[in-house]
C-alpha positions as CSV (number, residue, x, y, z in Angstrom):
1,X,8.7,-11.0,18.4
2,X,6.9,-10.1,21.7
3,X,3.2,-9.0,22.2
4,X,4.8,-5.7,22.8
5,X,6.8,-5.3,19.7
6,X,3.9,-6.7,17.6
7,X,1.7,-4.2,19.3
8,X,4.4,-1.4,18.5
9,X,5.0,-2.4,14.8
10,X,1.1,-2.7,14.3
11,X,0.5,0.9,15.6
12,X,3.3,2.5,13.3
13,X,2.3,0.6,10.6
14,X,-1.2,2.0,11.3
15,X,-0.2,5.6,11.6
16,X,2.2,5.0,8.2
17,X,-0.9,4.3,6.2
18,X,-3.0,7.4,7.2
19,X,0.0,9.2,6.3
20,X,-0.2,8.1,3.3
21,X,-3.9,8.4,2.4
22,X,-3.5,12.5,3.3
23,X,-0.9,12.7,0.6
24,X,-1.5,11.3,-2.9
25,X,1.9,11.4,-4.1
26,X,3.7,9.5,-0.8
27,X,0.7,6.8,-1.4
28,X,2.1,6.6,-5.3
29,X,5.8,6.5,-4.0
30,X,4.8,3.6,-1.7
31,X,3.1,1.8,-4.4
32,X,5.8,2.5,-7.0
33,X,8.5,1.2,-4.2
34,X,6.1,-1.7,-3.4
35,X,6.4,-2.5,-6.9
36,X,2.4,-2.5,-7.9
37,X,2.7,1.0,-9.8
38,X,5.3,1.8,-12.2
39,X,6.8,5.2,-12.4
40,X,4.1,6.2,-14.8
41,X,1.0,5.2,-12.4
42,X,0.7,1.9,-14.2
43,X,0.4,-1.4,-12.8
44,X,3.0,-3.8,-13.3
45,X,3.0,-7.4,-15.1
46,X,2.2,-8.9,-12.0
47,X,-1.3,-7.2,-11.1
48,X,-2.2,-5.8,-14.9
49,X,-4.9,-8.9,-14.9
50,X,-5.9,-8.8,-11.8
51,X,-9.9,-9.5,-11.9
52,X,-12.4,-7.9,-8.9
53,X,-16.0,-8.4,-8.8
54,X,-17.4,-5.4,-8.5
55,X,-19.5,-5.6,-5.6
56,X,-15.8,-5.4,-3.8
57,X,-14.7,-2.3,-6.1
């Protein structure tokens, strides 16, 4: 990839994730498809033990 298309990518990606923080169910969808959440608003297996300190939460 060039500086340009990472430049690019980096900006959409950017303006993908404020879209998502306005709306609560798109950010859900994107974790459900991401597969962190399931359907329910669960986590899955993978992060259900997942330990942060709570200085960082």
């Amino acid at each position: 990839m060039t500086d340009k298309e990472v430049d690019r990518l980096i900006k959409e990606m950017k303006a993908y994730t404020k879209e998502l923080f306005k709306d609560k169910e798109k950010s859900k969808d994107f974790l459900v498809r991401a597969g962190i959440f399931t359907k329910k608003g669960n986590l899955t297996k993978p992060y259900k033990h997942l330990c942060i300190p709570q200085e960082q939460g």
